[in-house]
TILUM-969163 format. One line per field, with one value per residue (C-alpha): residue number from 1; y, z negated, x. Coordinates in Angstrom, 2 decimals. Example, Ala and Ser with C-alpha at 12.3 -4.5 7.8 and 13.67 -1.06 7.14 Angstrom:
# residues 2
pos <- (1, 2)
Y <- (-4.50, -1.06)
Z <- (-7.80, -7.14)
X <- (12.30, 13.67)
//
This chain:
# residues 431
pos <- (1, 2, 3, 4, 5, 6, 7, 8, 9, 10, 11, 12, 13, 14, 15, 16, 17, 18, 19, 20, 21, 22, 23, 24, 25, 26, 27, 28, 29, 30, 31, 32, 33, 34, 35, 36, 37, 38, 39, 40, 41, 42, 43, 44, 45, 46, 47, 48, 49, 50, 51, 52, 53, 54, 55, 56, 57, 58, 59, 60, 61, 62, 63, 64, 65, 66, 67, 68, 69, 70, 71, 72, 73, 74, 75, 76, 77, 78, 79, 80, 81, 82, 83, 84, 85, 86, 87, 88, 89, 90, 91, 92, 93, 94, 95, 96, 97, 98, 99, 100, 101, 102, 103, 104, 105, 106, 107, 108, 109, 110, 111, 112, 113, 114, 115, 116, 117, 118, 119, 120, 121, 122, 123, 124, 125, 126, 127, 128, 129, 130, 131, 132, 133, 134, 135, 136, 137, 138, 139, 140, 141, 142, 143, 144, 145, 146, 147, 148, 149, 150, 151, 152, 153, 154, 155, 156, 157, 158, 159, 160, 161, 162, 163, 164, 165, 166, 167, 168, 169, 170, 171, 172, 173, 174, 175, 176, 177, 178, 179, 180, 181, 182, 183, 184, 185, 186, 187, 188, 189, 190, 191, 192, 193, 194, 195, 196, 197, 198, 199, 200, 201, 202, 203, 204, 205, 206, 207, 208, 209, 210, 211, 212, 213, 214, 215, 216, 217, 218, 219, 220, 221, 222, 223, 224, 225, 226, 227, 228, 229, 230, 231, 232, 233, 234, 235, 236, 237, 238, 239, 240, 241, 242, 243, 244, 245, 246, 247, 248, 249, 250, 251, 252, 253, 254, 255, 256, 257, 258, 259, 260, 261, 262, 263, 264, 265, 266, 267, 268, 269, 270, 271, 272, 273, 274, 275, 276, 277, 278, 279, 280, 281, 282, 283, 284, 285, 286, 287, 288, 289, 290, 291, 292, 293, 294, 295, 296, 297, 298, 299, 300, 301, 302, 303, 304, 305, 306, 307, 308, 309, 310, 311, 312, 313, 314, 315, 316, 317, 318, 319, 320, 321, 322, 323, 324, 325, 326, 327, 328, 329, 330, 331, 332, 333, 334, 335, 336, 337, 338, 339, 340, 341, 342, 343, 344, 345, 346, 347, 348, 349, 350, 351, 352, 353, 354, 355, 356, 357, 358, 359, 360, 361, 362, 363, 364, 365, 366, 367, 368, 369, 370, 371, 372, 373, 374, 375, 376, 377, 378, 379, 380, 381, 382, 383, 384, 385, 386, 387, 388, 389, 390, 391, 392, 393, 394, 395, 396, 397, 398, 399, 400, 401, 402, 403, 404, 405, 406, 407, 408, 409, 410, 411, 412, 413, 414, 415, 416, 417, 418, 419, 420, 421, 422, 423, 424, 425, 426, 427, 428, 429, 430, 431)
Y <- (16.24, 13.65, 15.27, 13.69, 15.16, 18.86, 17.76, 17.11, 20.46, 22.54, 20.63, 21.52, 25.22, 25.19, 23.54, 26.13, 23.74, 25.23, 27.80, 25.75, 23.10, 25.53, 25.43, 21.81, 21.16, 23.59, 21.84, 18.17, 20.26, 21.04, 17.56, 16.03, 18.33, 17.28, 13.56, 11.67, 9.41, 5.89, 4.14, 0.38, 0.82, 1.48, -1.29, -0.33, -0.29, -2.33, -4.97, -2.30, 0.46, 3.87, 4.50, 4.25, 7.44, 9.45, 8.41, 10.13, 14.00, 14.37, 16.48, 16.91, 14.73, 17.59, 17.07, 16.00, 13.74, 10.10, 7.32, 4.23, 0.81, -2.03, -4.25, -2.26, -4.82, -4.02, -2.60, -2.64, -0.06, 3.25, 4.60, 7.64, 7.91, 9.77, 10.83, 11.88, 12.89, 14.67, 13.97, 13.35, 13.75, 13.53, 9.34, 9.00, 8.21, 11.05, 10.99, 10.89, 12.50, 11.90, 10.95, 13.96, 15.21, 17.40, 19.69, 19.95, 20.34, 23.43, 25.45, 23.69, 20.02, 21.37, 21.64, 18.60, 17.38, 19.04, 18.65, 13.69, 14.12, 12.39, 11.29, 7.71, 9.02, 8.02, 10.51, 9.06, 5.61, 6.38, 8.81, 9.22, 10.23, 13.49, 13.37, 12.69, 15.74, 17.96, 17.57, 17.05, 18.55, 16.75, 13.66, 11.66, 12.15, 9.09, 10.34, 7.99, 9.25, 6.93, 3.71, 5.18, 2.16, 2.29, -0.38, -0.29, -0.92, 2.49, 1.49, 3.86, 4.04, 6.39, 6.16, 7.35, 8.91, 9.28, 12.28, 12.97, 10.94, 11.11, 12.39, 12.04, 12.67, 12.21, 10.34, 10.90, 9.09, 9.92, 7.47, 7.82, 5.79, 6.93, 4.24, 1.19, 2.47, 0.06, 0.31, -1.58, 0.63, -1.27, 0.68, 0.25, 1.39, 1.66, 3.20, 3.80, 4.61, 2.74, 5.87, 5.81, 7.26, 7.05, 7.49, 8.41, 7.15, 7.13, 6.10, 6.60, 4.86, 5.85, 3.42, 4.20, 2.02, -1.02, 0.23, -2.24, -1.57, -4.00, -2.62, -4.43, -2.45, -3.36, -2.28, -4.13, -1.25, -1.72, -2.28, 0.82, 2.61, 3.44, 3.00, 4.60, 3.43, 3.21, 2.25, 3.72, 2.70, 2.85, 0.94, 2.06, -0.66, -3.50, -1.80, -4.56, -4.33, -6.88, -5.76, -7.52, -6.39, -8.02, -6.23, -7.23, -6.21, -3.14, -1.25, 0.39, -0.91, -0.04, -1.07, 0.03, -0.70, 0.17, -0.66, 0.07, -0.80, 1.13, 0.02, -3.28, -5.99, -4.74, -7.31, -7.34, -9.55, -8.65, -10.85, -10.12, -11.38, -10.27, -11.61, -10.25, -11.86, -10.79, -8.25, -6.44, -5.57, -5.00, -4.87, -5.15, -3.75, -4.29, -3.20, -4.00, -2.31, -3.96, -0.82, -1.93, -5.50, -8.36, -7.35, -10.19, -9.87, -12.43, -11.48, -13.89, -13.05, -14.94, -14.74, -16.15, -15.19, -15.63, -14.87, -12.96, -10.88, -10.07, -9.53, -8.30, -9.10, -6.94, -7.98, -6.74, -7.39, -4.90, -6.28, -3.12, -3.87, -2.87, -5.23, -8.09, -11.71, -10.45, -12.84, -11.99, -14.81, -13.72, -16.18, -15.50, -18.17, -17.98, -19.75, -19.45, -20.40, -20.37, -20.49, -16.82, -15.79, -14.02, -13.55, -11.57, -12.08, -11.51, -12.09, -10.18, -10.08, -8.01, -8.49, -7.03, -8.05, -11.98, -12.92, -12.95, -15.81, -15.15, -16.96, -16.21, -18.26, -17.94, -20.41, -20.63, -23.44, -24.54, -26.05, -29.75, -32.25, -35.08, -32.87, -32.00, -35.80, -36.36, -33.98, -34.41, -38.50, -38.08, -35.68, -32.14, -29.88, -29.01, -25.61, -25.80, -27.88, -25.01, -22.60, -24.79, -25.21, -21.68, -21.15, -22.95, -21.90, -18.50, -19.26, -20.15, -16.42, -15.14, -17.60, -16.25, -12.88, -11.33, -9.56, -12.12, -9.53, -9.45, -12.77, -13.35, -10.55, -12.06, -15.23, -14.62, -11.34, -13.91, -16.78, -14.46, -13.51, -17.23, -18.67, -18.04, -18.44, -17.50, -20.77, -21.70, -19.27, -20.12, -23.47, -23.19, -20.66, -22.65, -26.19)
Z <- (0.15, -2.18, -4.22, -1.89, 1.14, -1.45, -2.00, 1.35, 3.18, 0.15, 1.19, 4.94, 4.25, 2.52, 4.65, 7.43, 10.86, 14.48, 15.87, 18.79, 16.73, 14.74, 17.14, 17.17, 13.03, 12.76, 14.58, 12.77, 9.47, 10.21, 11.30, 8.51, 5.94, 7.86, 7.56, 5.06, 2.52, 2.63, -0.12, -0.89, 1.28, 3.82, 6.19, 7.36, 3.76, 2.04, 0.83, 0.68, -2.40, -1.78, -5.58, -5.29, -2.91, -5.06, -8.50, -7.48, -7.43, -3.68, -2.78, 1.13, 1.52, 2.32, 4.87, 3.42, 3.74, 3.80, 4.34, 7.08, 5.18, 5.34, 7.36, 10.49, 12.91, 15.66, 16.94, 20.68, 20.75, 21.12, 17.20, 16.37, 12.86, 10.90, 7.33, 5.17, 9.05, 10.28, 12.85, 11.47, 14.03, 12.26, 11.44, 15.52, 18.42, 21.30, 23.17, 27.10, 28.89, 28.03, 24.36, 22.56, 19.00, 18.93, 16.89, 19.93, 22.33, 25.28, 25.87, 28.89, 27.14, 23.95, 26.80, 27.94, 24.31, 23.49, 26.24, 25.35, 21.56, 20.95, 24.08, 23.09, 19.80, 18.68, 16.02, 14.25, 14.07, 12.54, 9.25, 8.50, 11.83, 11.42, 8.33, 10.48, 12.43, 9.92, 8.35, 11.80, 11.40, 13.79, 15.64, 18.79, 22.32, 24.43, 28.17, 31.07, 34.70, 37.54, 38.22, 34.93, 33.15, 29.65, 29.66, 25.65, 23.18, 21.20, 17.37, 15.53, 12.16, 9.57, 6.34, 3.03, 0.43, -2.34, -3.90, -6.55, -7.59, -4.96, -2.11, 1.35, 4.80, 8.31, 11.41, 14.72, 18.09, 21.48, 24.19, 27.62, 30.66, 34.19, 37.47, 37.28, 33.91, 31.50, 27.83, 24.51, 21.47, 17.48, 14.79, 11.28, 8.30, 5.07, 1.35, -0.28, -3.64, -6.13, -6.85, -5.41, -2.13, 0.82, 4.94, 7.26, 10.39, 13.88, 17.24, 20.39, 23.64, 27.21, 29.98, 33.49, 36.24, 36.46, 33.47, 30.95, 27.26, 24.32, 20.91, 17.88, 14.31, 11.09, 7.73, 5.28, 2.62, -1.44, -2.68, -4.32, -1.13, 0.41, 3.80, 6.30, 9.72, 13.41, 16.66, 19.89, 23.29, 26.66, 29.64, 33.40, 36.14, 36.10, 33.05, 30.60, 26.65, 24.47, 20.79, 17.04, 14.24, 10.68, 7.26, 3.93, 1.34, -1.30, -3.43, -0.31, 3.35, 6.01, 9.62, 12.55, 16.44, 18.82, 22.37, 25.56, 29.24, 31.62, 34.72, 36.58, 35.77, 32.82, 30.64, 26.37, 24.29, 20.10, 17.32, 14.11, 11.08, 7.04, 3.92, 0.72, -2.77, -6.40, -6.95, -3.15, -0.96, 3.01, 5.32, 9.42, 11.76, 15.36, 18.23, 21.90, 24.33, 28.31, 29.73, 33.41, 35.48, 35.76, 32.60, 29.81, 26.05, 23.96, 20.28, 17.58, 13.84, 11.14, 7.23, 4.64, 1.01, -2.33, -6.06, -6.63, -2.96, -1.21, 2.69, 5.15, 9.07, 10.98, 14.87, 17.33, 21.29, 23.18, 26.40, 28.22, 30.98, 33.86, 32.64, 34.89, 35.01, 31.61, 29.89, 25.90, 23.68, 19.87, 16.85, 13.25, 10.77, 7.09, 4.66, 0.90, -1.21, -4.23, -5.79, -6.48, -3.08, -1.30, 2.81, 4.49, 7.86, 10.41, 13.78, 16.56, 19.94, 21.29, 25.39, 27.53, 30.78, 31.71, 33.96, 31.39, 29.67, 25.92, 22.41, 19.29, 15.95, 12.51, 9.47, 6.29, 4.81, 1.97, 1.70, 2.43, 0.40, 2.43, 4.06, 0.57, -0.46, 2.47, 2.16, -1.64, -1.27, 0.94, -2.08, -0.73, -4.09, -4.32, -4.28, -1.29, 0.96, -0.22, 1.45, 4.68, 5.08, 4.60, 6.80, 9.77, 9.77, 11.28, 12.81, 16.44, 16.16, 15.48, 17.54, 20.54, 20.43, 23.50, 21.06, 19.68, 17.24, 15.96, 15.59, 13.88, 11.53, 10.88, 9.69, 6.54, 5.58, 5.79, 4.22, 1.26, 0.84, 0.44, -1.57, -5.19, -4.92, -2.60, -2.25, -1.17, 1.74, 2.44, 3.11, 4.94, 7.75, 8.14, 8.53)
X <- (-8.60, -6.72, -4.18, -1.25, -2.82, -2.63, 1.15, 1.93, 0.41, 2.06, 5.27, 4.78, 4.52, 7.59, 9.63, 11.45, 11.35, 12.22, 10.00, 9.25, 7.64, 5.48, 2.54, 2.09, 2.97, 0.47, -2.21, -1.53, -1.62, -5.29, -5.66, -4.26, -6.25, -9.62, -8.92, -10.56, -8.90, -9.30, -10.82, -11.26, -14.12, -12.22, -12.03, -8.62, -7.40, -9.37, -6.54, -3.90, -3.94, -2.40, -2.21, 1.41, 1.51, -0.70, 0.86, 3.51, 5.46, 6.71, 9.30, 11.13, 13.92, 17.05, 19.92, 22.93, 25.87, 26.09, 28.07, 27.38, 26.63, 28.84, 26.28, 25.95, 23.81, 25.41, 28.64, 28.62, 25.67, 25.13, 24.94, 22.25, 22.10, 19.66, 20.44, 16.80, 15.36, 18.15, 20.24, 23.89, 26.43, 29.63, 27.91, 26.56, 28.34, 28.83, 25.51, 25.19, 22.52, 19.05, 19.28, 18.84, 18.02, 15.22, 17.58, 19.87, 17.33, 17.41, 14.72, 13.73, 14.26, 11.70, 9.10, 9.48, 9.22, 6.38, 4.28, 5.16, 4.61, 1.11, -0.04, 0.34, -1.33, -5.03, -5.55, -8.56, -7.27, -4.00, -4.05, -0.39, 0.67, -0.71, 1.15, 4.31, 3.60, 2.56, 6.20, 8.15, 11.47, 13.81, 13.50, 15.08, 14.10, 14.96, 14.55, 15.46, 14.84, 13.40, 16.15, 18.66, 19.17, 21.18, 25.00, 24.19, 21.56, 20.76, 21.19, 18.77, 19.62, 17.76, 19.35, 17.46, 19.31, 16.99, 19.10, 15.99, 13.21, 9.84, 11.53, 9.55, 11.36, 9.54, 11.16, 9.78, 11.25, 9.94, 10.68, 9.80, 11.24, 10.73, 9.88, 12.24, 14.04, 15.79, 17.06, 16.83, 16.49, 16.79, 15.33, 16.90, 15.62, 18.02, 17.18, 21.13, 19.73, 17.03, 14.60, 11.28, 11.41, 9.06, 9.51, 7.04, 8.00, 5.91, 7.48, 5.82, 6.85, 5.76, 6.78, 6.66, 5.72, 7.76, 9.96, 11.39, 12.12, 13.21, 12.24, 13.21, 12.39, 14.02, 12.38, 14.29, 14.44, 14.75, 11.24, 10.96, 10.53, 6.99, 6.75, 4.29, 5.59, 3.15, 4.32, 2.34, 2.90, 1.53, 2.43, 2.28, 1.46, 4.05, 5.84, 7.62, 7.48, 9.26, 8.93, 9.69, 9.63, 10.63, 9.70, 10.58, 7.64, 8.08, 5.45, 3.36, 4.47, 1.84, 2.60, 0.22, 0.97, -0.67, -0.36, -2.09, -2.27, -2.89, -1.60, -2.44, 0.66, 1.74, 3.21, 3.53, 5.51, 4.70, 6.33, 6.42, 7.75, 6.86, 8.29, 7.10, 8.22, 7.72, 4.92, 5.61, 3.04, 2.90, -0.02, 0.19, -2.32, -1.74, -4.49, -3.79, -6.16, -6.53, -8.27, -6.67, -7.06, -3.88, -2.55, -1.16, -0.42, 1.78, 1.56, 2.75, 3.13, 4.67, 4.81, 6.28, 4.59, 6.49, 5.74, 2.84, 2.93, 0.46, 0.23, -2.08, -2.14, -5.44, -4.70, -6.73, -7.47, -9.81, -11.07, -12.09, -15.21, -12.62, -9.63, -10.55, -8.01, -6.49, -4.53, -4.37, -2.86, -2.55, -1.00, -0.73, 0.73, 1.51, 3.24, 2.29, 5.29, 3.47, -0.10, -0.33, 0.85, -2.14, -2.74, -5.83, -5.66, -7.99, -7.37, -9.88, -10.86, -13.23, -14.33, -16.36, -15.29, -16.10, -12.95, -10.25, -8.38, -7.88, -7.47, -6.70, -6.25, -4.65, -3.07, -2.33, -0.68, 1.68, 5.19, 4.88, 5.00, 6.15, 8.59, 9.86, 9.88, 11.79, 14.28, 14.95, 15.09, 18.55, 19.82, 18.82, 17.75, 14.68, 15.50, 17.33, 14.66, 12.29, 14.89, 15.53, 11.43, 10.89, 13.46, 12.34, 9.17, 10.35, 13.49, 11.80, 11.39, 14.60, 16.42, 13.92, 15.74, 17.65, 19.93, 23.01, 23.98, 20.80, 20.27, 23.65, 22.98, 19.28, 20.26, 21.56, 19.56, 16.14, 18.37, 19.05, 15.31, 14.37, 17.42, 17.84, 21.65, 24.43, 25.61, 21.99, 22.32, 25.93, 24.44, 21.60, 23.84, 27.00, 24.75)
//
């Protein structure tokens, strides 16, 4: 074992978690002690160091107080906060039936519970989810029956606190919509103090047949904070999944979705956006499987790489010999905003059935010159038709988004990470 995977075990036996749970942290303890750690040889990890997790003294993040942030994204939602991976009720809005804490849970709810966690799971692809359940404390159980369909968008928030220096806290959300179900659910990730702190976060997400779910995940958090995030998801015959997700970079951010169908007519729609500057670091891997016929895949990723960042994009599309008349479309394009900037990206698609329709591609390009002649001949600064390229070459994305709150609040957050100045991003909004 490294001596993060000693840490982290010696922090699970410490920690005092509800009884029911104890069975199951118990078996991704032994899972997560059996694992091997990834090297540079790694092909997983081989552009992405986990030096800053083992450099490191970890402690468990504690409940405690907190106080909401000034830039809520939205405010006609339902609001579940989180504060260091504990529910927080006194900062959440009352919660109807079927979104539950797992600290609230009744006996006949932790059943339930128990017998969804990991079944969207592949163990021995995904390290740090056994992590997740090795340390699982208290999570949120999203539960819709067959037809229920939410009036509001749940606004997940998990706020960090960072009391101490090298304090770790797990998040764990279970959602799982029954026949015909409906509901929209944001993730937002938020760090309130500058320590080193680090989250590990998994989210799994069962759809039913015909079901329809809009996921949107937010990891915008100060760069000092690790981040060990996946997304799992499996989707029942004619089931709908839009997700997005936009990431800033910080000293270790590690992404992994992974998505599969398994009923004929199930439809996914991935987009992505990552913008690392200065020395930050942040590495996506996505895998969709097709294991079932008539199924279609959209995925489209976007970066935008400043300074001396560096970013990795690993997307994947498995053909399975049964998925017959697929449809599987996957983009990712980059934008290096300087000559030190650094992309890896490797697109894949792997098929072994021969009536399917699929492409894939990547970029990587540069700011334009003629675009930035252009611009700074009718008096734009050059610093400013840097910002307004940048920009633009994401914006399709954002402006794509069902959510107007979101895409409000998006604006100026990405504005901010390309401009230099406030007057730069006051600019580029209000024009």
């Amino acid at each position: 074992m490294s001596e993060f995977q000693i840490q982290s075990v010696a922090l699970a036996s410490q920690q005092t978690a509800p009884a029911w749970l104890s069975h199951l942290r118990q078996q991704q303890t032994e899972t997560w002690q059996a694992a091997a750690w990834p090297g540079r040889k790694t092909e997983a990890w081989r552009y992405t160091s986990l030096a800053p997790l083992e450099n490191q003294t970890w402690q468990l993040a504690q409940a405690c107080s907190a106080e909401l942030p000034d830039d809520l994204v939205l405010s006609d939602a339902l609001r579940v906060v989180f504060v260091n991976g504990h529910f927080s009720a006194q900062l959440s809005d009352p919660l109807p039936q079927g979104v539950t804490p797992f600290s609230r849970a009744q006996p006949e709810e932790q059943v339930l519970i128990l017998a969804g966690l990991n079944q969207t799971l592949v163990a021995d692809k995904h390290l740090f989810a056994s992590l997740n359940g090795a340390l699982l404390n208290d999570g949120l159980w999203l539960h819709l029956e067959p037809g229920q369909r939410l009036a509001q968008p749940i606004y997940l928030l998990h706020l960090q606190t960072a009391q101490q220096e090298g304090e770790l806290a797990p998040v764990r959300i279970l959602v799982q919509l029954g026949q015909s179900a409906e509901a929209t659910l944001l993730e937002d990730y938020r760090v309130q103090a500058p320590g080193i702190s680090a989250v590990s976060a998994v989210t799994e997400l069962q759809l039913g047949a015909n079901a329809s779910l809009q996921h949107y995940r937010l990891n915008l958090e100060e760069e000092n904070h690790l981040h060990l995030g996946s997304v799992h998801a499996t989707l029942a015959a004619d089931a709908r999944l839009q997700g997005f997700t936009l990431a800033s970079g910080s000293r270790l951010k590690r992404l992994d979705y992974h998505l599969r169908h398994l009923g004929q007519g199930a439809d996914l729609k991935l987009q992505g956006i990552y913008l690392p500057r200065g020395n930050q670091r942040i590495d996506y891997h996505t895998e969709v499987e097709h294991v079932v016929p008539h199924c279609t895949t959209d995925e489209v990723f976007r970066g935008v790489i400043a300074d001396t960042a560096k970013a990795c994009f690993n997307g994947r599309i498995h053909i399975h010999p049964q998925a017959q008349k697929t449809l599987a479309e996957m983009s990712n394009r980059n934008l290096l905003t300087s000559p030190r900037a650094e992309i890896n990206t490797k697109p894949e698609l792997e098929i072994y059935a021969d009536d399917v329709k699929c492409a894939h591609g990547a970029t990587v390009s540069q700011l334009n010159d003629e675009a930035l002649f252009y611009m700074t001949s009718r008096g734009i600064s050059a610093a400013e038709a840097r910002v307004m390229l940048s920009f633009g070459f994401v914006n399709e994305l954002v402006e794509g988004l069902a959510l107007e709150e979101l895409r409000v609040w998006l604006r100026p957050k990405i504005a901010a990470i390309f401009a230099q100045t406030s007057s730069l991003t006051r600019h580029l909004i209000h024009d």
